[in-house]
Kinemage of the C-alpha trace (Angstrom):
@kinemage 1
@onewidth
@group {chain A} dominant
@subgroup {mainchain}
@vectorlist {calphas} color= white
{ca unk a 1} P 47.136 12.840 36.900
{ca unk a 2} L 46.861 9.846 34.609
{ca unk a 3} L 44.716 7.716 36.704
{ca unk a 4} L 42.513 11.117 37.877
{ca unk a 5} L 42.001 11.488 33.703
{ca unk a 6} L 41.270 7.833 32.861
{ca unk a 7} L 38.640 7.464 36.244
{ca unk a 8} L 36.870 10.473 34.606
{ca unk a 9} L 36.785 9.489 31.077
{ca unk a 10} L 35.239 5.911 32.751
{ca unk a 11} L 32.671 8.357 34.555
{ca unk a 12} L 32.011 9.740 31.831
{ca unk a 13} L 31.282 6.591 29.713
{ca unk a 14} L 28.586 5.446 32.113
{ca unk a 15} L 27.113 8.612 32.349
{ca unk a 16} L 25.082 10.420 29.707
{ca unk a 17} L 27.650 12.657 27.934
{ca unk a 18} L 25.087 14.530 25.532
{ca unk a 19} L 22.670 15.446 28.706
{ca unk a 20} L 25.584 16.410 30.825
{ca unk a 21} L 27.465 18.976 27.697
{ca unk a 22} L 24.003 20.601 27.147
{ca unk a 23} L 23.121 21.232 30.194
{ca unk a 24} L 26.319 23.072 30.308
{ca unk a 25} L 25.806 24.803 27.168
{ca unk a 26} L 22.521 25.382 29.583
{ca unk a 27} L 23.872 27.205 32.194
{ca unk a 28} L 26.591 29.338 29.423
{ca unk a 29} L 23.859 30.743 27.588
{ca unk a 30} L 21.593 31.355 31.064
{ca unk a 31} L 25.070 33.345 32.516
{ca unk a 32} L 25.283 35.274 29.464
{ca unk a 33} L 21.655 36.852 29.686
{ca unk a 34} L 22.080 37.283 33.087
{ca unk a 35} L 25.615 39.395 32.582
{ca unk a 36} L 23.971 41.149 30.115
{ca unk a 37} L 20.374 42.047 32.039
{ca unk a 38} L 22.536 43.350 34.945
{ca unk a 39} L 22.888 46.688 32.747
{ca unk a 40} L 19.387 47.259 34.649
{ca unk a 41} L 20.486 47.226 38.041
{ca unk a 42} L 23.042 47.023 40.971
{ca unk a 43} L 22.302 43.372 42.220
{ca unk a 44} L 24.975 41.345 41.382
{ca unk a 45} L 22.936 38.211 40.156
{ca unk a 46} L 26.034 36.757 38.109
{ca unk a 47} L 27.596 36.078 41.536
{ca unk a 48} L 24.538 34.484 42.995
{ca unk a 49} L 24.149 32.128 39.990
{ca unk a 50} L 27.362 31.204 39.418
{ca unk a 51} L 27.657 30.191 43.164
{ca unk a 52} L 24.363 28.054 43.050
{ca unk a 53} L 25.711 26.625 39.330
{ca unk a 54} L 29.237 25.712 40.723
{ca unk a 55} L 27.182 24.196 44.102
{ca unk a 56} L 24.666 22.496 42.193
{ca unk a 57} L 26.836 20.912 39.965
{ca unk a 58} L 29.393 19.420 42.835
{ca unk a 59} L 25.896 17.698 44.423
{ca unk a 60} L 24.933 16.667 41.145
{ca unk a 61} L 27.728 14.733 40.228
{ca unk a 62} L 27.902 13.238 43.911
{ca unk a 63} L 24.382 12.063 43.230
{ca unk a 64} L 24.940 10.545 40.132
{ca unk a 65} L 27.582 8.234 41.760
{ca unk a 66} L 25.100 6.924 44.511
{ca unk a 67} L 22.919 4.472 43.557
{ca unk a 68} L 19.306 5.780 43.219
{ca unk a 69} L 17.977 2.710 44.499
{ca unk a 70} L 19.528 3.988 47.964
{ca unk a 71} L 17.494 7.926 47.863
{ca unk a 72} L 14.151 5.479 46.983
{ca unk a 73} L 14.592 3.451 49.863
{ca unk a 74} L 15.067 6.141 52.078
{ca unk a 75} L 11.903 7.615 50.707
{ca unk a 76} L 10.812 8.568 54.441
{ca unk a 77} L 13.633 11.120 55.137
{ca unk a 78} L 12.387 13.115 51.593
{ca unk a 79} L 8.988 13.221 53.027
{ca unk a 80} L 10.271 14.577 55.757
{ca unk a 81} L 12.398 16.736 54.760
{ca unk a 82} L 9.853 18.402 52.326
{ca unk a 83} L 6.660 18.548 54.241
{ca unk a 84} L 9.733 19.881 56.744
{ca unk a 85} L 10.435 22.442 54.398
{ca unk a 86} L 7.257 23.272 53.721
{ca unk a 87} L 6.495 23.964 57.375
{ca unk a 88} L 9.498 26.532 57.818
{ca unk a 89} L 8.017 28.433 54.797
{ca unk a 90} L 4.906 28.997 57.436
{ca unk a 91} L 7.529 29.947 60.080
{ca unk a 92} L 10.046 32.033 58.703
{ca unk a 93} L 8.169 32.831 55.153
{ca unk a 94} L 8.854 35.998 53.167
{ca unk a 95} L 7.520 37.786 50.169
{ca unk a 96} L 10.255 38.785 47.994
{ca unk a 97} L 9.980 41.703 45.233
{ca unk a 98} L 8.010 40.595 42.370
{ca unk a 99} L 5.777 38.499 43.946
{ca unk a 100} L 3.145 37.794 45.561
{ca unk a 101} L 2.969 34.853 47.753
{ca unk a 102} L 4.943 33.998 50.899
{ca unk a 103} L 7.320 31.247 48.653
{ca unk a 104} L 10.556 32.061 50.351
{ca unk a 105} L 12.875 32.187 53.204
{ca unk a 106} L 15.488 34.588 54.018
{ca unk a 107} L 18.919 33.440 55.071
{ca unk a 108} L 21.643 35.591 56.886
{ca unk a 109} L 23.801 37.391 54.204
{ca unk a 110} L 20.905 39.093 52.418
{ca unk a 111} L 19.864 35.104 50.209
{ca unk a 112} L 16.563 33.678 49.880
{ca unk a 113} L 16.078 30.096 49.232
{ca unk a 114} L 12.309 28.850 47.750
{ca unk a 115} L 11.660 25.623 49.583
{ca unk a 116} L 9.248 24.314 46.691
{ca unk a 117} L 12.354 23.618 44.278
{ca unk a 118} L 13.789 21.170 46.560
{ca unk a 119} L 10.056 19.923 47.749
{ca unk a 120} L 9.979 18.901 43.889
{ca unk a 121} L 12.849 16.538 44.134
{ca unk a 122} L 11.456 14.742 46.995
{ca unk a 123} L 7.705 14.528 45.729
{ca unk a 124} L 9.468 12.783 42.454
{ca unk a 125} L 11.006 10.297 44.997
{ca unk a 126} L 8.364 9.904 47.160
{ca unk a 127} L 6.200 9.482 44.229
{ca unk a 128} L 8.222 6.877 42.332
{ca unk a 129} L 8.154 4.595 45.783
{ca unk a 130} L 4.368 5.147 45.417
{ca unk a 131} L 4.312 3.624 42.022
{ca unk a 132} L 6.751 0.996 42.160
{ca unk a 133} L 4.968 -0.126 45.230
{ca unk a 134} L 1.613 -0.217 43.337
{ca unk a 135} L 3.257 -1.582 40.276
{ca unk a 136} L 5.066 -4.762 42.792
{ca unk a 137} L 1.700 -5.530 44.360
{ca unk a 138} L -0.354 -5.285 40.356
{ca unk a 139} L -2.944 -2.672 42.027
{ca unk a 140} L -1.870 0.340 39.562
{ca unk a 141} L -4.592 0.268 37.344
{ca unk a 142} L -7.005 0.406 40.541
{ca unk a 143} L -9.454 2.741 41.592
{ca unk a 144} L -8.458 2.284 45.470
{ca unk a 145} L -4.648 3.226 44.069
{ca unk a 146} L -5.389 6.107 41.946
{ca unk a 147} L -6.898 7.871 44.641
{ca unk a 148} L -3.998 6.826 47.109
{ca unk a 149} L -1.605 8.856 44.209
{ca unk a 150} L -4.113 11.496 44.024
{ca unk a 151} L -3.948 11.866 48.043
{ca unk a 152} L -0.052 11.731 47.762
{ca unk a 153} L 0.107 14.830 45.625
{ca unk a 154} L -2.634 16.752 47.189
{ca unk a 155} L -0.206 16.910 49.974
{ca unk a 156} L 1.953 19.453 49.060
{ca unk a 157} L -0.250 20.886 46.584
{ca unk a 158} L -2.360 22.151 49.502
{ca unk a 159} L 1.048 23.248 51.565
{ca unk a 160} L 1.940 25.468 48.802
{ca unk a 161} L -1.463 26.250 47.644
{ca unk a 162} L -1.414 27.518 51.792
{ca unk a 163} L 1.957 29.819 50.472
{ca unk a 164} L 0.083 31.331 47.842
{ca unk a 165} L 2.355 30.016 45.257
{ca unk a 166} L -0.063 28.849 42.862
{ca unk a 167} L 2.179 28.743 39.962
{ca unk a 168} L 4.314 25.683 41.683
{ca unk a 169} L 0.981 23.461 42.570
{ca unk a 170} L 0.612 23.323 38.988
{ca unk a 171} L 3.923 22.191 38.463
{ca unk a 172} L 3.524 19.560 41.107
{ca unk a 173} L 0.164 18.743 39.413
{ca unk a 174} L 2.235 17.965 36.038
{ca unk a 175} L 4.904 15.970 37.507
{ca unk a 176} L 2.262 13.997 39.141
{ca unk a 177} L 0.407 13.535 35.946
{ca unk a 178} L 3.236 12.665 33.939
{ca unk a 179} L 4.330 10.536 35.693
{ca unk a 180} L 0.984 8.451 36.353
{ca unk a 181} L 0.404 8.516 32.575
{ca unk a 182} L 3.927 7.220 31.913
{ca unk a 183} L 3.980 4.649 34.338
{ca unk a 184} L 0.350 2.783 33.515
{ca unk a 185} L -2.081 4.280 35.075
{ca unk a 186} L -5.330 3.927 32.804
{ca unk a 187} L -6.446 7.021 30.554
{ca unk a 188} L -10.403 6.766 31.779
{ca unk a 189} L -9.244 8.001 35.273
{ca unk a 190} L -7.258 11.145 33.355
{ca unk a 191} L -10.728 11.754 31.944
{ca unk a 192} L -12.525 11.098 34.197
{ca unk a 193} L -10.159 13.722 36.206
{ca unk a 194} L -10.385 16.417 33.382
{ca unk a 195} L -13.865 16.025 33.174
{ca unk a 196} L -14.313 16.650 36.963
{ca unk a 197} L -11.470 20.064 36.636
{ca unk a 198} L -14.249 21.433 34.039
{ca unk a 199} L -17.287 20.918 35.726
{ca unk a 200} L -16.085 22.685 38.611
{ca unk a 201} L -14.428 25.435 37.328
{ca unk a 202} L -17.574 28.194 38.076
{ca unk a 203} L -16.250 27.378 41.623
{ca unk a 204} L -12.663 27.203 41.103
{ca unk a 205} L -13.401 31.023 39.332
{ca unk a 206} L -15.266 31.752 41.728
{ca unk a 207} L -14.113 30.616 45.476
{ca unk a 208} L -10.472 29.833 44.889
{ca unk a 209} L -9.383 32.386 42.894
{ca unk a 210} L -8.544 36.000 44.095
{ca unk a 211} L -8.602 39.229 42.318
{ca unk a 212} L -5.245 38.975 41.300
{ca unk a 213} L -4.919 35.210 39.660
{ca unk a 214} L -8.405 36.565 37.464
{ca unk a 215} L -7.086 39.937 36.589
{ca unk a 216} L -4.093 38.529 34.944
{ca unk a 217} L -6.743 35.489 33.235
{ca unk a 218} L -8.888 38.261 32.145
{ca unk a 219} L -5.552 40.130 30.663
{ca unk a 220} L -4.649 37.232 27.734
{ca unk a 221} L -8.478 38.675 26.560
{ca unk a 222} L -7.830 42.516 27.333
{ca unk a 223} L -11.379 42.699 27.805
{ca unk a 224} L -11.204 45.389 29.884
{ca unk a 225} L -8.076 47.027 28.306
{ca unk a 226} L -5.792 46.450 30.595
{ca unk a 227} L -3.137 45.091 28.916
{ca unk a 228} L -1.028 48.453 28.391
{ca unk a 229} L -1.838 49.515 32.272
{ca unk a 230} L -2.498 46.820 34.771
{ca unk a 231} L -2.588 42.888 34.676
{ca unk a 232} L -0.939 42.265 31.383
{ca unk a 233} L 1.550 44.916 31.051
{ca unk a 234} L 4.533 42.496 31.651
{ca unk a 235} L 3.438 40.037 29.069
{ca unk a 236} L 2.978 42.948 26.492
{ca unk a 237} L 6.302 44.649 27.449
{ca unk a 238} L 7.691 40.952 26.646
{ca unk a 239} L 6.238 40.401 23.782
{ca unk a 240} L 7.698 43.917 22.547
{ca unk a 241} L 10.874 42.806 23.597
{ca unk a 242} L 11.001 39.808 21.778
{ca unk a 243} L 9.584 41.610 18.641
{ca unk a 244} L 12.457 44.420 18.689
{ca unk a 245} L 15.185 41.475 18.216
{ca unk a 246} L 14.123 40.509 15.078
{ca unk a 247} L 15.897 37.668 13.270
{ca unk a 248} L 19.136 38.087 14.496
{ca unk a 249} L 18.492 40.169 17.506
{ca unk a 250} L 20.276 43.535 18.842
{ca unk a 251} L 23.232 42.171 19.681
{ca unk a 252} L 24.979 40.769 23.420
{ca unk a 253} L 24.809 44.128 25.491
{ca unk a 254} L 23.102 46.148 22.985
{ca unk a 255} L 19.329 45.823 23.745
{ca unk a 256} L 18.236 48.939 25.224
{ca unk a 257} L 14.632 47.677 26.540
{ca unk a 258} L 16.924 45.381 28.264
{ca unk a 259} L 19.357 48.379 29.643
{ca unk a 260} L 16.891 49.913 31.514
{ca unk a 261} L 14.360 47.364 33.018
{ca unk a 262} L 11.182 47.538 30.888
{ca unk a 263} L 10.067 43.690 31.232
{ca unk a 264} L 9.765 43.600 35.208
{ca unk a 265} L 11.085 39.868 36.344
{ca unk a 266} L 13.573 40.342 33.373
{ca unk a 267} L 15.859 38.052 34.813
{ca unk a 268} L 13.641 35.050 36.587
{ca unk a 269} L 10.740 34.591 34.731
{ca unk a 270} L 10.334 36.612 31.883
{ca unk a 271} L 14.721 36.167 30.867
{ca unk a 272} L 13.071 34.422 27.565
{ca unk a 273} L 12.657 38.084 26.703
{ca unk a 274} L 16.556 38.872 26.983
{ca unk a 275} L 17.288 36.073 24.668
{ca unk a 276} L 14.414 37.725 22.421
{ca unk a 277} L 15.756 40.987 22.214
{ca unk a 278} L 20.158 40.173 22.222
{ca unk a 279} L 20.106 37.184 20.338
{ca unk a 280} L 16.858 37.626 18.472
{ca unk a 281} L 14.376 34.643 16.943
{ca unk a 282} L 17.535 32.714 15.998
{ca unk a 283} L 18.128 33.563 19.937
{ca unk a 284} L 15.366 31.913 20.889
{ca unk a 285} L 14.877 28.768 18.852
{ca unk a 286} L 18.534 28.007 20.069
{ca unk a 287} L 17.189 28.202 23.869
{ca unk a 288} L 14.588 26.101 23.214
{ca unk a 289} L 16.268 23.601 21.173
{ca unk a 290} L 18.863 23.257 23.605
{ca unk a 291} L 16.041 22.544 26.407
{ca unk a 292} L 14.286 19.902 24.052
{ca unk a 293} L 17.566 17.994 23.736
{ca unk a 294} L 17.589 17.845 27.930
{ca unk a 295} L 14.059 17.148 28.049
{ca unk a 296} L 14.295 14.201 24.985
{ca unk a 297} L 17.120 12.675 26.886
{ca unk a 298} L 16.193 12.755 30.030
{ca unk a 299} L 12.899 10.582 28.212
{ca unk a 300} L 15.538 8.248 26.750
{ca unk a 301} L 17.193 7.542 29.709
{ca unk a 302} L 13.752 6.710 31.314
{ca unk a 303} L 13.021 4.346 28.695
{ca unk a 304} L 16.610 2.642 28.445
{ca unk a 305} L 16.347 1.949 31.880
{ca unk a 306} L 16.234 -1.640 33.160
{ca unk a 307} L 14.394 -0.941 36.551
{ca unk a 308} L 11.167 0.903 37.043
{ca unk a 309} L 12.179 2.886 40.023
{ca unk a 310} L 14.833 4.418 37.543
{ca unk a 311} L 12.307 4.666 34.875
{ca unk a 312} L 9.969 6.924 38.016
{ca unk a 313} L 12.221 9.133 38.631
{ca unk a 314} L 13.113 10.163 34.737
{ca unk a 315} L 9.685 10.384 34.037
{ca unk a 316} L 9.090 12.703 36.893
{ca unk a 317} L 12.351 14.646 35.713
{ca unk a 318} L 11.405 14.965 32.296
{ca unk a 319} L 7.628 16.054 33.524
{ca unk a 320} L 9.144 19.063 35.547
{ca unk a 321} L 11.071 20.488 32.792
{ca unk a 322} L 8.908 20.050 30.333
{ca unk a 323} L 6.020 21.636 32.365
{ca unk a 324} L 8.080 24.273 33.487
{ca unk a 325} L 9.629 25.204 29.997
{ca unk a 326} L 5.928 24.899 28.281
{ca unk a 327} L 4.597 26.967 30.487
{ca unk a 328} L 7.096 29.814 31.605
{ca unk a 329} L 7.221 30.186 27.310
{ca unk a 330} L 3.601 30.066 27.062
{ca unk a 331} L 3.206 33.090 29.914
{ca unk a 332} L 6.063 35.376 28.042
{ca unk a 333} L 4.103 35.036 24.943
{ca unk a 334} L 0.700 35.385 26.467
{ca unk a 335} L -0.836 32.614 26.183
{ca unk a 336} L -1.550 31.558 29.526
{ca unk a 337} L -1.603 34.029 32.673
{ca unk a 338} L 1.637 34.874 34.726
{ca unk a 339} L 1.982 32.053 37.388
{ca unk a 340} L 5.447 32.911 38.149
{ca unk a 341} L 7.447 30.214 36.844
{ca unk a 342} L 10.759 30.092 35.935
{ca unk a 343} L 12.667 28.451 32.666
{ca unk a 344} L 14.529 25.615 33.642
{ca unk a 345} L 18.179 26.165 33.881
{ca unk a 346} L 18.213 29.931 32.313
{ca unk a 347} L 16.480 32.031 34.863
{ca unk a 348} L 18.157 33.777 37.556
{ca unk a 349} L 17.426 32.098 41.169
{ca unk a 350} L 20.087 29.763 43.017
{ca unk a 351} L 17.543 27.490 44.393
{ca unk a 352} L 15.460 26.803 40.918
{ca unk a 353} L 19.229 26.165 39.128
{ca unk a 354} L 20.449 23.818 41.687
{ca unk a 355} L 17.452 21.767 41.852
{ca unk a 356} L 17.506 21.086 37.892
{ca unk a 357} L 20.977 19.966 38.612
{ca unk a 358} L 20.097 17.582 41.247
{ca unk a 359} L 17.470 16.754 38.751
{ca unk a 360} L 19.724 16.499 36.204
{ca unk a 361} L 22.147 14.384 38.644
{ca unk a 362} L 19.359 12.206 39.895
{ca unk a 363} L 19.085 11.130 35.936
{ca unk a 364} L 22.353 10.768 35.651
{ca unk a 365} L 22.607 8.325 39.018
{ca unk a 366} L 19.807 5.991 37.000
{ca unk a 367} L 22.463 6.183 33.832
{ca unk a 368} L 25.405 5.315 35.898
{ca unk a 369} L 23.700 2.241 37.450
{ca unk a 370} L 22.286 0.937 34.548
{ca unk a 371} L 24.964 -1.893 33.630
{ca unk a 372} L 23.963 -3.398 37.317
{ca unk a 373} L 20.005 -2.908 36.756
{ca unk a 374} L 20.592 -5.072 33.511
{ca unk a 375} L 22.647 -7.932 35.339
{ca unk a 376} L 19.888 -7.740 38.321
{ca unk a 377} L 17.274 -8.119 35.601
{ca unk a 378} L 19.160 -11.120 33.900
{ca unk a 379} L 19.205 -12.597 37.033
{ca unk a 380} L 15.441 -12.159 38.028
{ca unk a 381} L 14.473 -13.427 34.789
{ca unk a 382} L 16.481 -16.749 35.301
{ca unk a 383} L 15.520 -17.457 38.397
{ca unk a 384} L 11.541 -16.835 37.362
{ca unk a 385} L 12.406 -19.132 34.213
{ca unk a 386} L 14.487 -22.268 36.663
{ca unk a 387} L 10.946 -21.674 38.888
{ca unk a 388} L 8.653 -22.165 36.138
{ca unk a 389} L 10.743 -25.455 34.706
């Protein structure tokens, strides 16, 4: 018992401590809006979550004990294994209630799992071998290599695009983005991107987008008054429900908005509002605070990093949360249109939960390591300074 006690305080030393207690205090304050939203219904989502938590966590922590170098080597099988994914979703696809794409597939026993979770764990992969490649051969800053990154993560932005799950491709988009920017690539070929998104929105309006991604644009303006009837009735429901907590909020079990289902998606994408109503503003400052600590850390880690492949795949980490959380908060309060996407680590869905703990294991693997990236480093930098003597 001893030696079990002193291996894991050592584990715990080389890993990041702070990262690993909030994401617990994470997944605590994610079960306790789920226990209390289940008022609403007969689905027991508790056990579903806690089973993905308990899962995710056991994979996490074997991650973090396998070097990371090893997953970016084997770069190829994630490639596989998510354009794989992706291809069952075309196969065996489902729509599940309250949506509207075919995201999902069914398993025996009643479960779904959404492919694109995992898909975003091999992309970061995938994507930091892309970079470090570029990076080893000095062609980052490149025209020719821009567009080879911008080819990479059209990929399986146009598989899911294909699933109708808009809502992910802009996620993919981010973590792309951010982790370009991070890395080196030069701001003129951002702009020069952006500028090329806005001169061809009239056709993104007009030729992508269906009746149902404009309706809910056209709801953030009511200009047709549909906020209290069609498109925008979930955000304005939210927004109520956030409103009626107050300062301090209703109280753990007490909401009654909550009670009886008035936000639809109460418990995946719009559970912000649970926190809003229960725990009130105070409620909600503490869920976002406790995602900005992740989200800083995971940042940190990328920076204390000795090796650029572990540097990669924090960046693209810290891009997916911080996407996510910016913009599942920005639909509850209305200020962008309902994509369906879900907070990181507090909304209800097994696969969503268990890929932020891979995520948050795959940071952890680039902590673990990062006594033997510095030595490695020492050692490179000798050898280049005996070669230039």
């Amino acid at each position: 018992m001893g030696k079990f006690i002193d291996n894991l305080k050592t584990y715990f030393s080389r890993t990041d401590s702070i990262l690993w207690i909030f994401t617990a205090i994470a997944t605590v304050y994610s079960l306790l809006l789920i226990s209390d939203m289940q008022r609403a219904g007969t689905y027991n989502y508790m056990f579903t979550q806690s089973i993905a938590i308990i899962t995710g966590v056991i994979i996490a922590v074997v991650i973090s004990l396998v070097n990371y170098n090893f997953f970016v080597k084997m770069w190829w099988v994630f490639a596989l294994v998510g354009i794989g994914l992706s291809g069952l979703v075309f196969i065996f696809g489902v729509t599940v209630s309250g949506t509207d794409d075919t995201a999902w597939i069914k398993l025996p026993g009643g479960f779904t799992i959404q492919p694109s979770e995992f898909m975003k764990i091999c992309f970061i992969i995938t994507f930091t071998k892309h970079l470090t490649f570029l990076n080893e051969i000095d062609k980052l800053k490149t025209l020719p290599a821009v567009l080879s990154l911008l080819f990479h993560v059209g990929i399986p932005i146009v598989l899911i695009h294909l699933q109708g799950d808009d809502g992910t491709v802009l996620v993919f988009l981010m973590i792309a983005l951010g982790m370009s920017f991070l890395a080196g690539v030069q701001t003129k070929y951002f702009a020069i991107l952006g500028g090329s998104l806005a001169v061809g929105l009239p056709v993104l309006w007009s030729f992508f987008l269906n009746d149902e991604h404009r309706g809910r644009i056209m709801a953030l303006f009511d200009l047709d008054g549909n906020a209290l009837t069609n498109k925008g009735w979930q955000q304005y429901q939210g927004k109520v429900s956030i409103a009626s907590g107050q300062l301090f909020g209703s109280g753990l079990y007490n909401g009654k908005r909550v009670e009886f289902g008035i936000v639809p998606e109460q418990e995946n994408d719009f559970i912000f509002t649970v926190a809003g109503e229960e725990f009130g503003f105070i409620g909600c400052m503490i869920l976002l605070a406790i995602l900005l600590v992740i989200i800083i850390r995971v940042l940190m880690n990328a920076k204390k990093t000795y090796d650029l492949k572990g540097s990669y795949i924090c960046y693209g980490i810290f891009a997916m949360i911080a996407s996510q959380t910016i913009i599942n908060i920005g639909m509850v309060l209305g200020l962008i249109p309902v994509i369906g996407i879900t907070l990181p680590f507090f909304s209800s869905g097994g696969t969503s939960v268990m890929s932020m703990m891979i995520s948050v294991g795959l940071v952890q693997s680039v902590v673990y390591n990062r006594e033997e990236d510095m030595e490695t480093a020492k050692i490179r930098m000798g050898s280049q300074s005996r070669g230039r003597i």
